[in-house]
N, C-alpha and C positions, 0 to 999 in steps of 0.2 A: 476199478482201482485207479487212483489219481496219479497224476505224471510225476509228482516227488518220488512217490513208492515204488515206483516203475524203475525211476534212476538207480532207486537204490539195490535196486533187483537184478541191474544188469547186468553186474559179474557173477553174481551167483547162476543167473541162467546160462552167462557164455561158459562157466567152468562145469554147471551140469550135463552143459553142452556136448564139451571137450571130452566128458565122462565116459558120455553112452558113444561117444565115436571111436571112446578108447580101448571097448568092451568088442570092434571090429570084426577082431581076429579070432573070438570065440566064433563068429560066426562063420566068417572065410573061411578058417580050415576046416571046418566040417562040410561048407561045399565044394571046397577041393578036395576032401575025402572021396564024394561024390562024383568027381570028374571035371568039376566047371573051374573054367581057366578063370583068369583076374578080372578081365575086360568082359567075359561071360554074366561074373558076379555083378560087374559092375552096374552093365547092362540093367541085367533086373533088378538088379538095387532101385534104376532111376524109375523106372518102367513099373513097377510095382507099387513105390510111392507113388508114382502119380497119377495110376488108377483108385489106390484107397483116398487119397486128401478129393480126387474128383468125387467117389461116392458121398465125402461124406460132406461138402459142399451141396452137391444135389439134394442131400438131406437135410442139411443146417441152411442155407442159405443162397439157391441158386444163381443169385446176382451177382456171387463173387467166383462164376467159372468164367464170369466175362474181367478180360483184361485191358482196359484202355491203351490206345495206341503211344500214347507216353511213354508206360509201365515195356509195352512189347517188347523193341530192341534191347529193352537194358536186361530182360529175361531169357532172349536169346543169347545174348552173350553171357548170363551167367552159369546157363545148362551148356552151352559149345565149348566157347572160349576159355570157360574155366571149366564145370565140374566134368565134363567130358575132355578136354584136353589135360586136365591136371592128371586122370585116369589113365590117358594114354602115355602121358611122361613117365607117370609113377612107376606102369608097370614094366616100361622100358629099360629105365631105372634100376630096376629088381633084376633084371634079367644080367643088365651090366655090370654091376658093382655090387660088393658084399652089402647086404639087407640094412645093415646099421648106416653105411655112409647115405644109401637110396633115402633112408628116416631122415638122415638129420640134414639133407640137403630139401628134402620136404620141408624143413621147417627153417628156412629160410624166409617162408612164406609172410613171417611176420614185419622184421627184418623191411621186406619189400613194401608190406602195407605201411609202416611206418613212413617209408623214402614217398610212395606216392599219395598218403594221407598229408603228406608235408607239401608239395608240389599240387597237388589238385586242390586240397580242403586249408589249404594253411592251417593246419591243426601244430598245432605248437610241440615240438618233440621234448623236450624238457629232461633235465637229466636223470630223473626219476626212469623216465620210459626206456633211455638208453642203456641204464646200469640194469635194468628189469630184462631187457633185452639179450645183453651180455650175457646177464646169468642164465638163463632160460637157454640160449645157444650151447654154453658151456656144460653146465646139466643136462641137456638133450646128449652132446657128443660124449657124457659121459656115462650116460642110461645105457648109449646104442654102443657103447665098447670101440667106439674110432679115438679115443683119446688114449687108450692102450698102443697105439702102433699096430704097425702092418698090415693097414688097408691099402689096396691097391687099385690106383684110381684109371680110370680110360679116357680120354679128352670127349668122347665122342658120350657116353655112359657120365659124364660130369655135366655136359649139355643137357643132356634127357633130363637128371637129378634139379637142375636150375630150372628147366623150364617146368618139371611138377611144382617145383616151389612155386612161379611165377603163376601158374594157374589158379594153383590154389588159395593165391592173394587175389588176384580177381577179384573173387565173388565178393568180398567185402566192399570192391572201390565200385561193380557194378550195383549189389544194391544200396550203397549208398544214394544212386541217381535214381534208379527204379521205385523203390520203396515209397517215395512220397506221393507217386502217381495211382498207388492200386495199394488193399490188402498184404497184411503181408501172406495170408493163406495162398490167395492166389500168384500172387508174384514166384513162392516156391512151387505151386503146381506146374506152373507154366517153364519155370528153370528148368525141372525134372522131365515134364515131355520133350524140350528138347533136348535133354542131355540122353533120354531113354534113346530119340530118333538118330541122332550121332553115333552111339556105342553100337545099335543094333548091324549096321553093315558089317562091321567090325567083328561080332561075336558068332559068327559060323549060324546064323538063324534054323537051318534043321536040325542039327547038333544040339543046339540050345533048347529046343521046343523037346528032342527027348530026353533031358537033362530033366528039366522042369518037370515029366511029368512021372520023376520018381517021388514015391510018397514021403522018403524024410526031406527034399528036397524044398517041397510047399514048406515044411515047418521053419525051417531056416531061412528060405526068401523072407518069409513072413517076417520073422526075427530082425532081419540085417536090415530093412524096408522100414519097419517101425521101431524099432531100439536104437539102432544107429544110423540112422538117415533121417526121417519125419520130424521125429520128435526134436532130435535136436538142431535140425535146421531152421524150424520153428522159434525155439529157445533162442536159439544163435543169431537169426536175422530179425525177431524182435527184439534183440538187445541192441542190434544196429541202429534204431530208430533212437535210444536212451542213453549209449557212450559211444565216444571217438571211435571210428575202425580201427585206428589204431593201438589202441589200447584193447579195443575186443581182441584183435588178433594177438598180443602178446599174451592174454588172460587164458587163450585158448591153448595155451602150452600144457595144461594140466592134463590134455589128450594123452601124449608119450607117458606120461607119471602114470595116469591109469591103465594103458595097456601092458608097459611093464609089469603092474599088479595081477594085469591078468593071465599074465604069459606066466608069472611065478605062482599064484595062488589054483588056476584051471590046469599050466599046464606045465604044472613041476618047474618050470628053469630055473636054472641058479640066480643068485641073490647074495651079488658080491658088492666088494666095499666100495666099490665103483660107482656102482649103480644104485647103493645106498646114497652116496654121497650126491650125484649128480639128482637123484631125485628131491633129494636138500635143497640144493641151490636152486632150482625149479620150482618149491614148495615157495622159498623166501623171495624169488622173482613175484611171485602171486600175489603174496603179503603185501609188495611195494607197489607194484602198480595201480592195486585197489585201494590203499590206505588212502586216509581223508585227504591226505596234505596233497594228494596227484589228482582228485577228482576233481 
């Protein structure tokens, strides 16, 4: 496939992207059915991936388990510094503040990629991104029900919430530097072992091992490993190489829109005019950012 077609492909892969990350929660609360905490999940979320993307390198193309010393650093900070520290914010986050404010303080993340896409990459912010921006905030806080009143915020639980956000921007500004040195197969193996070896201290290791060797347990690691992790961090960081980070990152809002579908469509919840509305405004942040006149 030639690089025109590639460009043109790469909001549809960061919003297929957005998709399967959005379908998450199908899989978390069934391993919290199970017993396994956030950091547990997360753990083998990374862990998981990145024993299957090594098999299947070993099988497709050995040369790309090796990662040139360039590619290295920028792969450890995108499995510590982000996808293992945005993990530990998150769930800090969750613990301190109602679920909706811990969401949409996650999604500040873009927000952030925009201020240091502008700063590192002089990527030009344009008022297209800004107004795309807005909407997509405002639509997120009104998916998550904070724009209703009466959340109640902690200074300490508002720190944790920033700093998921902060993480979670990360990995777009780390593989912007990495990415051109190695694969992008490999540059996400390598994210994922270290983000596995970070979480693991963390996740009660005997605990965890007899977690894991419940039998509906395998089916769902599997699930959250390959649905919502591989696949679309693949999608997501080969779209890094074809548009602006900061534009992937606002494009990547279609996450919240899809998990609300799936929390109403899998697990009953209501489906108020709220959350109709703010999934609007998040639909047409989409529109704008991708249309011809911003590319």
């Amino acid at each position: 496939m030639n690089e025109a077609k590639l460009r043109r492909l790469a909001p549809v892969m960061v919003i297929t992207a957005a998709s399967c990350w959005g379908m998450i929660g199908i899989f978390s609360r069934n391993l919290s059915r199970l017993g396994f905490s956030s950091i547990q999940s997360s753990c083998m979320r990374a862990i998981i991936t990145a024993v299957l993307l090594a098999l299947f390198l070993a099988l497709h193309d050995r040369k790309l388990l090796r990662i040139s010393k360039k590619a290295l650093p920028w792969a450890v900070l995108s499995g510590t510094a982000s996808i293992a520290f945005f993990n530990v914010c998150y769930m800090q986050a969750i613990e301190l503040l109602p679920l909706s404010l811990a969401v949409l303080l996650l999604y500040t993340a873009p927000a952030i990629v925009l201020v240091l896409s502008r700063l590192l990459f002089k990527e030009d912010l344009g008022k297209r991104k800004l107004i795309a921006l807005g909407l997509s905030l405002v639509g997120c806080a009104l998916v998550c029900g904070v724009a209703g009143g009466g959340v109640k915020v902690t200074p300490i639980g508002l720190l944790w919430g920033l700093g998921a956000g902060f993480g979670y921007a990360l990995y777009s500004i780390f593989s912007h530097y990495g990415l051109p040195h190695c694969h992008v197969l490999t540059y996400i193996l390598y994210t994922f072992v270290f983000a596995g070896l970070a979480l693991l201290p963390l996740s009660q290791p005997t605990q965890l091992l007899s977690l894991c060797l419940q039998p509906q347990s395998i089916l769902f690691l599997l699930l959250i490993a390959t649905v919502s992790t591989a696949v679309p961090y693949l999608l997501y960081t080969e779209a890094l190489l074809f548009m602006p980070a900061g534009k992937a990152s606002v494009t990547a809002f279609a996450e919240p829109l899809v998990a609300t579908l799936c929390g109403v469509v899998v697990f009953h919840e209501a489906l108020t005019l709220s959350i109709i509305c703010g999934m609007g405004l998040i639909f047409v942040s989409l529109l704008l950012i991708n249309s011809k006149q911003n590319a």
